[in-house]
KOLGU-4560 file (N, C-alpha, C; in nm, 3 decimals, padded with zeros to 5 digits):
<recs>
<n_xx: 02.602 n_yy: 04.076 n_zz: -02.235 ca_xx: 02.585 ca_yy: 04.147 ca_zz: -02.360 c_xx: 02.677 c_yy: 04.089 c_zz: -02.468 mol: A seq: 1 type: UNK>
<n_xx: 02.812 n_yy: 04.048 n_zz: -02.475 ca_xx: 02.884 ca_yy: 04.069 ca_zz: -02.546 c_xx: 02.842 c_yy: 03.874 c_zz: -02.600 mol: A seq: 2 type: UNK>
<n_xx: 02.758 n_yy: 03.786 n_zz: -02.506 ca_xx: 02.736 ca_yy: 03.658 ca_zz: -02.582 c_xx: 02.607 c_yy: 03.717 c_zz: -02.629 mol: A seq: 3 type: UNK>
<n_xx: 02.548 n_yy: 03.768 n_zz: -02.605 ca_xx: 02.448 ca_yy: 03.832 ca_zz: -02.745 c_xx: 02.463 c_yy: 03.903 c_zz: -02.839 mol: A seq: 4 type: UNK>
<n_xx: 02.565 n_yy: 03.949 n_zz: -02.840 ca_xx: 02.640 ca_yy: 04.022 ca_zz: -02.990 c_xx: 02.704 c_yy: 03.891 c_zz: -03.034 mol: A seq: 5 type: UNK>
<n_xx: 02.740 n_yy: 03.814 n_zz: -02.979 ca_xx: 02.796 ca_yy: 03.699 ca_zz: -03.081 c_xx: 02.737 c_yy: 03.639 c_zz: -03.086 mol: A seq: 6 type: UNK>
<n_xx: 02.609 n_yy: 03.607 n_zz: -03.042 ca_xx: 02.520 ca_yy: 03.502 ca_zz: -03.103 c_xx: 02.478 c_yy: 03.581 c_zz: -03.260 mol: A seq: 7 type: UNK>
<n_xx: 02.459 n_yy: 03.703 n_zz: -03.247 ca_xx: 02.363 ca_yy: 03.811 ca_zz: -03.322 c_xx: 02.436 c_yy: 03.774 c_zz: -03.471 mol: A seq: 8 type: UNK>
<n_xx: 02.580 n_yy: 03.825 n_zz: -03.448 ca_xx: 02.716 ca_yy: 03.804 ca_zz: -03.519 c_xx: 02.661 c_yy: 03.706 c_zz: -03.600 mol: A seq: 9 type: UNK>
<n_xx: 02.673 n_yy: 03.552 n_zz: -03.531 ca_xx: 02.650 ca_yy: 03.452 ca_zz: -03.612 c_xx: 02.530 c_yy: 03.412 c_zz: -03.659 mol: A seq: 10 type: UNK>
<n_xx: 02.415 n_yy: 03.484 n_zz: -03.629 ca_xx: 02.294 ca_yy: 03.440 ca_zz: -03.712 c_xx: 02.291 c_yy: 03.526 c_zz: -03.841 mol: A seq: 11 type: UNK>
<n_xx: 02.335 n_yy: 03.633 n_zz: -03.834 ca_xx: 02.303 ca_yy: 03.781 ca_zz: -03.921 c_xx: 02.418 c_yy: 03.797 c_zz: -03.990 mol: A seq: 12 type: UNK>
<n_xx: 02.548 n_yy: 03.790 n_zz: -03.946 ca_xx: 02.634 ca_yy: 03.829 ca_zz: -04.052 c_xx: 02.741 c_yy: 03.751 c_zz: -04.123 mol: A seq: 13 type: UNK>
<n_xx: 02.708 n_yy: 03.616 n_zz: -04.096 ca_xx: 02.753 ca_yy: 03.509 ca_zz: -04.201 c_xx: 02.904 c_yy: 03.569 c_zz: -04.190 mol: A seq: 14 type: UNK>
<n_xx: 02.968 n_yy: 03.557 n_zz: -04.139 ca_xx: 03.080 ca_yy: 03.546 ca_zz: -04.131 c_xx: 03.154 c_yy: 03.422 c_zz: -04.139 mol: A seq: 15 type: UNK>
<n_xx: 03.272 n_yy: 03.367 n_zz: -04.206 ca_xx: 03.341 ca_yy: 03.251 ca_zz: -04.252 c_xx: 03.374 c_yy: 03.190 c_zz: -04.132 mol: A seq: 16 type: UNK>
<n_xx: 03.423 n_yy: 03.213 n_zz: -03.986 ca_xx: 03.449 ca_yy: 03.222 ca_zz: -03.864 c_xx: 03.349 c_yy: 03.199 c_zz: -03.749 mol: A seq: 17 type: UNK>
<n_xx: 03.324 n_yy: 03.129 n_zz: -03.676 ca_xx: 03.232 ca_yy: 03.156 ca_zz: -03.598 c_xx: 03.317 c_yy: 03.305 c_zz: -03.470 mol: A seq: 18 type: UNK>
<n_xx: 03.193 n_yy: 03.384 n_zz: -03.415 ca_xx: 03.195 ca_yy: 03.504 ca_zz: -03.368 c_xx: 03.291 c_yy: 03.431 c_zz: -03.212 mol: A seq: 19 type: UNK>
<n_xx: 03.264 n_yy: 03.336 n_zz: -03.148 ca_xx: 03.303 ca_yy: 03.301 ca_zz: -03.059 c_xx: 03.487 c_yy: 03.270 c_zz: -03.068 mol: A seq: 20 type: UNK>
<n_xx: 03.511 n_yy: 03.281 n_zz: -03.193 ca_xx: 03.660 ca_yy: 03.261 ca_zz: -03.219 c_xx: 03.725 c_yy: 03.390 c_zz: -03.235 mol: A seq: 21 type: UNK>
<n_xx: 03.652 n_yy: 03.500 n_zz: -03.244 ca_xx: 03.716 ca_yy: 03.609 ca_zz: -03.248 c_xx: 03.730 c_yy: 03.734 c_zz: -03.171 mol: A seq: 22 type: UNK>
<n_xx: 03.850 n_yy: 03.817 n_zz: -03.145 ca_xx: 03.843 ca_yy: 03.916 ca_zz: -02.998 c_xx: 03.717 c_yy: 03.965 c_zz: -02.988 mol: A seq: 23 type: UNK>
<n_xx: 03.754 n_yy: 04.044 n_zz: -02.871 ca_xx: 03.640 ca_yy: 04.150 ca_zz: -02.862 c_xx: 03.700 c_yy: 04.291 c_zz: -02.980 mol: A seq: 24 type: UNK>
<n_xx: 03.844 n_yy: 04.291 n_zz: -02.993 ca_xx: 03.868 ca_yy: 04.417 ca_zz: -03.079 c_xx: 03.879 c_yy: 04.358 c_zz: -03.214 mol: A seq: 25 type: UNK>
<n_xx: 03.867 n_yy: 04.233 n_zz: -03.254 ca_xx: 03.907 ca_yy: 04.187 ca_zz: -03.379 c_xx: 03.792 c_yy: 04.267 c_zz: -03.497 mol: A seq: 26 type: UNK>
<n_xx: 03.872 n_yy: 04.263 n_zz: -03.599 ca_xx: 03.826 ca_yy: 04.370 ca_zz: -03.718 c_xx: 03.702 c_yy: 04.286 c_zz: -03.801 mol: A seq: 27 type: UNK>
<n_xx: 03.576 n_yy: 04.339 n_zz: -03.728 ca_xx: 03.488 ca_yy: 04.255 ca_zz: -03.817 c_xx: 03.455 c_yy: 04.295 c_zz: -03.984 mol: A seq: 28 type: UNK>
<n_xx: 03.495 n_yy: 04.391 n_zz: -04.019 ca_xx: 03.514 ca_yy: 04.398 ca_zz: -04.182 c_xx: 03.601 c_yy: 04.304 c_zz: -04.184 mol: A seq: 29 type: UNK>
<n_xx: 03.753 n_yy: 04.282 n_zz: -04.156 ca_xx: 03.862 ca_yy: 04.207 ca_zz: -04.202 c_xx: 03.832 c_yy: 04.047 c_zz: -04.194 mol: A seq: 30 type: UNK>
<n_xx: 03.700 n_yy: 04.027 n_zz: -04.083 ca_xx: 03.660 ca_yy: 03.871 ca_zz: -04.103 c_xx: 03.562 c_yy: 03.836 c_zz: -04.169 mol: A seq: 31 type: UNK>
<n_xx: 03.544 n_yy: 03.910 n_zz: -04.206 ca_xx: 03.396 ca_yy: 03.950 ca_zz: -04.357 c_xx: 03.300 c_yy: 04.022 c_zz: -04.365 mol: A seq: 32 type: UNK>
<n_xx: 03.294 n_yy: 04.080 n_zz: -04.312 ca_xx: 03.148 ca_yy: 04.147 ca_zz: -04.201 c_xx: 03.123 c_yy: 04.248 c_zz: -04.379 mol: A seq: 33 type: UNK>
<n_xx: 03.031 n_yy: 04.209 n_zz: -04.430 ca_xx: 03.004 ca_yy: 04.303 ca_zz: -04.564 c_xx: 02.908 c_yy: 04.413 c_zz: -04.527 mol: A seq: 34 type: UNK>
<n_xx: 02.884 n_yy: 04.503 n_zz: -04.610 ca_xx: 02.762 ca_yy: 04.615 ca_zz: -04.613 c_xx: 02.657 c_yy: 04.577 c_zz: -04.556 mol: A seq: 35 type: UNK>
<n_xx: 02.620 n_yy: 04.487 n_zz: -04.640 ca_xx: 02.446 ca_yy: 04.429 ca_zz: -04.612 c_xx: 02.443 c_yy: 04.348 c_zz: -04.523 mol: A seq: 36 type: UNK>
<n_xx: 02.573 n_yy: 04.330 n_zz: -04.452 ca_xx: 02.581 ca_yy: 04.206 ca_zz: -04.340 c_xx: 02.565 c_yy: 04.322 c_zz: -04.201 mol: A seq: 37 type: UNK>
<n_xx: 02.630 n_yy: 04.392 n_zz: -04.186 ca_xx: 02.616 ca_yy: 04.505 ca_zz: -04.151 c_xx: 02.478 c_yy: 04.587 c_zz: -04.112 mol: A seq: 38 type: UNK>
<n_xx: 02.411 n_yy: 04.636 n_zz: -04.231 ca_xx: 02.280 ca_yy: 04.648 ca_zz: -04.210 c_xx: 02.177 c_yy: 04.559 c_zz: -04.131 mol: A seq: 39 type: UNK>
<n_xx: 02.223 n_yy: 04.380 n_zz: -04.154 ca_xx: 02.143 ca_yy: 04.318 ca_zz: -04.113 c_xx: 02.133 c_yy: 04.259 c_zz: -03.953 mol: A seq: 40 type: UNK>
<n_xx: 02.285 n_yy: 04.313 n_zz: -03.912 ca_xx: 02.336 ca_yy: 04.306 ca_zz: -03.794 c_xx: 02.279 c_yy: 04.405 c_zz: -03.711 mol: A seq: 41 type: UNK>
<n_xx: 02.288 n_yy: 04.542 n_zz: -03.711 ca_xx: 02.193 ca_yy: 04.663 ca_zz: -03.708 c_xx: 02.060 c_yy: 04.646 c_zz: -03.639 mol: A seq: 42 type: UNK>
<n_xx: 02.006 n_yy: 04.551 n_zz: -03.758 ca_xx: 01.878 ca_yy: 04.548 ca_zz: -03.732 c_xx: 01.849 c_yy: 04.428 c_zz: -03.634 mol: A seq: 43 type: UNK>
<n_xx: 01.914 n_yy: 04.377 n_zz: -03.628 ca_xx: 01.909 ca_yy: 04.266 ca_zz: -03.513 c_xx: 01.961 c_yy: 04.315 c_zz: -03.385 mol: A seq: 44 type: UNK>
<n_xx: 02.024 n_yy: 04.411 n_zz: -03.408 ca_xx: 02.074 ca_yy: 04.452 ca_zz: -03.248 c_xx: 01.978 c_yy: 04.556 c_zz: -03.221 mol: A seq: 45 type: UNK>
<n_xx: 01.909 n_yy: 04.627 n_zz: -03.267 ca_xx: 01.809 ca_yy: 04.729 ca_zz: -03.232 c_xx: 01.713 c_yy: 04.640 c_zz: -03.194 mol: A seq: 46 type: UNK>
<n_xx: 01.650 n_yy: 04.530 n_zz: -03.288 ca_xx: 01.559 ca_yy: 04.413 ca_zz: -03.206 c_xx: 01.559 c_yy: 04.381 c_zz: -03.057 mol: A seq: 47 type: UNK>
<n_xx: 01.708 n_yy: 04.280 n_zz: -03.046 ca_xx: 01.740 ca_yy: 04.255 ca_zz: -02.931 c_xx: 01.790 c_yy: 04.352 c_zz: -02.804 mol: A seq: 48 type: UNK>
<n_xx: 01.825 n_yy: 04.437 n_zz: -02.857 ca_xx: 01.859 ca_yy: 04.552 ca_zz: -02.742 c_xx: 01.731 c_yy: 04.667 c_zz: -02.724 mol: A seq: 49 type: UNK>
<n_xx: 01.657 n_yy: 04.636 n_zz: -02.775 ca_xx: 01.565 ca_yy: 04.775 ca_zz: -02.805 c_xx: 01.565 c_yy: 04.919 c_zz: -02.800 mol: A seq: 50 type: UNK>
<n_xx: 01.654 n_yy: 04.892 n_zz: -02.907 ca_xx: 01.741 ca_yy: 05.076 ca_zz: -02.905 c_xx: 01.701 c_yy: 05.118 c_zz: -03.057 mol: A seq: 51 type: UNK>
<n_xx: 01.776 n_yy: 05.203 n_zz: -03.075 ca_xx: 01.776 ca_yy: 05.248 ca_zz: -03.238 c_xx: 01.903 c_yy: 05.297 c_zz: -03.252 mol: A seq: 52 type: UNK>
<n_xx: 01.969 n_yy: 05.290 n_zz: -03.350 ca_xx: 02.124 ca_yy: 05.353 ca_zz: -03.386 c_xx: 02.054 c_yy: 05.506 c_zz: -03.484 mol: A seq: 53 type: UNK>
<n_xx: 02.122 n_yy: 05.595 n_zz: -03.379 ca_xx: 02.119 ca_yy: 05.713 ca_zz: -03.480 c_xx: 02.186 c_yy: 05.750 c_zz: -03.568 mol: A seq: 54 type: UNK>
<n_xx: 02.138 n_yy: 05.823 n_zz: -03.657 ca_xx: 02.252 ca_yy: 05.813 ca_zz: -03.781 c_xx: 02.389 c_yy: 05.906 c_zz: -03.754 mol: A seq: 55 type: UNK>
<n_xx: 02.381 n_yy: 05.890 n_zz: -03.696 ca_xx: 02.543 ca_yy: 05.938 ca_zz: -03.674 c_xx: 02.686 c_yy: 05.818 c_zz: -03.619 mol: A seq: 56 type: UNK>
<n_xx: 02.584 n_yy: 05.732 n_zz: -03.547 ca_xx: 02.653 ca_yy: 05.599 ca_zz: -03.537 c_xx: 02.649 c_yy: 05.506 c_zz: -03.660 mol: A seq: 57 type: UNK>
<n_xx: 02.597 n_yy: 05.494 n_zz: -03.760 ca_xx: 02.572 ca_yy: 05.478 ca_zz: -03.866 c_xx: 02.694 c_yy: 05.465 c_zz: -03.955 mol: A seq: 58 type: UNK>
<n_xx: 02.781 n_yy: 05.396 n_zz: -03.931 ca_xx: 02.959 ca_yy: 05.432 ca_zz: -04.005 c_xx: 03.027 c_yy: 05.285 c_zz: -03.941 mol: A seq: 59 type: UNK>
<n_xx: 03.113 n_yy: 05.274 n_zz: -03.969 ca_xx: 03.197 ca_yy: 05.123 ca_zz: -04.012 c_xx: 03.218 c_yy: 05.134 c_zz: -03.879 mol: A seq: 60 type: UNK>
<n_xx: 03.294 n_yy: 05.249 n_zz: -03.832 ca_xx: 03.331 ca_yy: 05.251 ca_zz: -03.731 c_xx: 03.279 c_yy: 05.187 c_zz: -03.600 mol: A seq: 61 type: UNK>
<n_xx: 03.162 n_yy: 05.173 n_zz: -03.632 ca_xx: 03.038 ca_yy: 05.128 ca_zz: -03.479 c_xx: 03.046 c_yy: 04.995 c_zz: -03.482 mol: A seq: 62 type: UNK>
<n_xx: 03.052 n_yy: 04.960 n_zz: -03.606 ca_xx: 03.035 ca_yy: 04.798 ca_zz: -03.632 c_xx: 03.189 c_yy: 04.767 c_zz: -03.661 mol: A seq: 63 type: UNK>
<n_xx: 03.289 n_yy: 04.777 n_zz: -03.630 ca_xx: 03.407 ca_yy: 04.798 ca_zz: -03.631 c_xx: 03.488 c_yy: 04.653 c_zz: -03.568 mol: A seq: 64 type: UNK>
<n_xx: 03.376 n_yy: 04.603 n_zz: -03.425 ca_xx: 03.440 ca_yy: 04.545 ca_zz: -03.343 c_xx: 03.364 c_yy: 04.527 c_zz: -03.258 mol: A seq: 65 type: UNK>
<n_xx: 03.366 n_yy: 04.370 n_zz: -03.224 ca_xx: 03.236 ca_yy: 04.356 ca_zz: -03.089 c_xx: 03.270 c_yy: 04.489 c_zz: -03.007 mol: A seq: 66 type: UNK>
<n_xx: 03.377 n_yy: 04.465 n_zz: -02.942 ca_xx: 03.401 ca_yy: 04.560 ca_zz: -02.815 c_xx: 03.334 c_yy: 04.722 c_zz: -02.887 mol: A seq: 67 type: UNK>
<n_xx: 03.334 n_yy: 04.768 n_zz: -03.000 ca_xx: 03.287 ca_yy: 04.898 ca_zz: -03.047 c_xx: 03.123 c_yy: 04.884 c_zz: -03.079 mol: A seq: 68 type: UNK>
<n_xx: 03.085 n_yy: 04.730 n_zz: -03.112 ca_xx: 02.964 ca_yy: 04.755 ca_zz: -03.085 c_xx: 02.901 c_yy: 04.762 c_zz: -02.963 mol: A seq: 69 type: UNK>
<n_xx: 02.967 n_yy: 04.675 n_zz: -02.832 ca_xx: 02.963 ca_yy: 04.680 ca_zz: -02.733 c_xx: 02.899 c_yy: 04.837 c_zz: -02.687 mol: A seq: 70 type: UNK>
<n_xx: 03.008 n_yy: 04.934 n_zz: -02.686 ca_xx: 03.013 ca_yy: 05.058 ca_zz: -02.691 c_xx: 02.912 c_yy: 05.121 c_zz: -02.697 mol: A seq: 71 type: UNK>
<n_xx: 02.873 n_yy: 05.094 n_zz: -02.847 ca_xx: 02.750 ca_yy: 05.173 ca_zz: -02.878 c_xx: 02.624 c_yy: 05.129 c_zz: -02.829 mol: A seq: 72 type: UNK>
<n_xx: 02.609 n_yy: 05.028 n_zz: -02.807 ca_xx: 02.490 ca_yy: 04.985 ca_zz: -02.727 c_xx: 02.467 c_yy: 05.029 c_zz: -02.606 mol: A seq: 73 type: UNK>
<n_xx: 02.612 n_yy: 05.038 n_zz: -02.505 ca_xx: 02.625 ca_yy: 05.075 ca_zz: -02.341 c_xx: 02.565 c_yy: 05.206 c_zz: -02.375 mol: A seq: 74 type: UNK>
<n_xx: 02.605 n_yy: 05.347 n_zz: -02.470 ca_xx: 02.599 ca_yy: 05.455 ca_zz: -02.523 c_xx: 02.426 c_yy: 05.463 c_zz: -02.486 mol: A seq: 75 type: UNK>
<n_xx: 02.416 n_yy: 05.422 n_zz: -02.600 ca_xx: 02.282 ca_yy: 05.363 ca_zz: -02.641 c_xx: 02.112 c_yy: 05.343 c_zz: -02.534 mol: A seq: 76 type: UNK>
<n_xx: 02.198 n_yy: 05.202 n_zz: -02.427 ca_xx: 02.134 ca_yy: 05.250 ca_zz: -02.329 c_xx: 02.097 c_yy: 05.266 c_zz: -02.214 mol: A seq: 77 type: UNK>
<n_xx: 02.172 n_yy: 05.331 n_zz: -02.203 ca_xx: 02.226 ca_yy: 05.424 ca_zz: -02.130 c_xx: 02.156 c_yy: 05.555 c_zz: -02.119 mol: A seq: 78 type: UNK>
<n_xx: 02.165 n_yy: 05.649 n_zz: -02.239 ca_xx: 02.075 ca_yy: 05.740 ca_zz: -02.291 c_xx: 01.907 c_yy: 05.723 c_zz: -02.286 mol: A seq: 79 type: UNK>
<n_xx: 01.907 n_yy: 05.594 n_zz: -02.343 ca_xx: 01.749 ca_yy: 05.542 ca_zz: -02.315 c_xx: 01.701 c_yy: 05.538 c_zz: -02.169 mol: A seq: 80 type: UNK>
<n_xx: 01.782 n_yy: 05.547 n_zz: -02.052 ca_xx: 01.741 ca_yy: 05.481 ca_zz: -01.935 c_xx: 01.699 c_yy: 05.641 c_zz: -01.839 mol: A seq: 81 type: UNK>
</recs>
């Protein structure tokens, strides 16, 4: 999972960094991770994972950090299963 969040990382959210250089807790706002980068990340992980983020996960917080997106996906599905 976590080399498909960083592949995801680097197609979708243009980050200055490639995703493979950075923790699993490193602060993806603080390495650029913008709004709409964000959104577009989202939507690529609901693609590839075939989940949906409810809006309550919906907050910086989820997208915070591979390891927190990690999280929400295990969450995610998990619930689905």
């Amino acid at each position: 999972m976590n080399d498909k969040i960083r592949d995801i990382l680097d197609q979708t959210a243009k980050l200055p960094v490639k995703a493979a250089t950075l923790s699993d807790d490193a602060d993806l706002h603080e390495a650029g991770l913008t709004s709409f980068a964000s959104v577009q990340l989202m939507l690529a992980l609901e693609d590839a994972f075939d989940i949906e983020f409810p809006e309550q996960m919906l907050n910086r917080r989820t997208f915070a950090s591979i390891k927190a997106i990690q999280s929400a996906i295990a969450e995610l599905t998990q619930t689905a299963a």
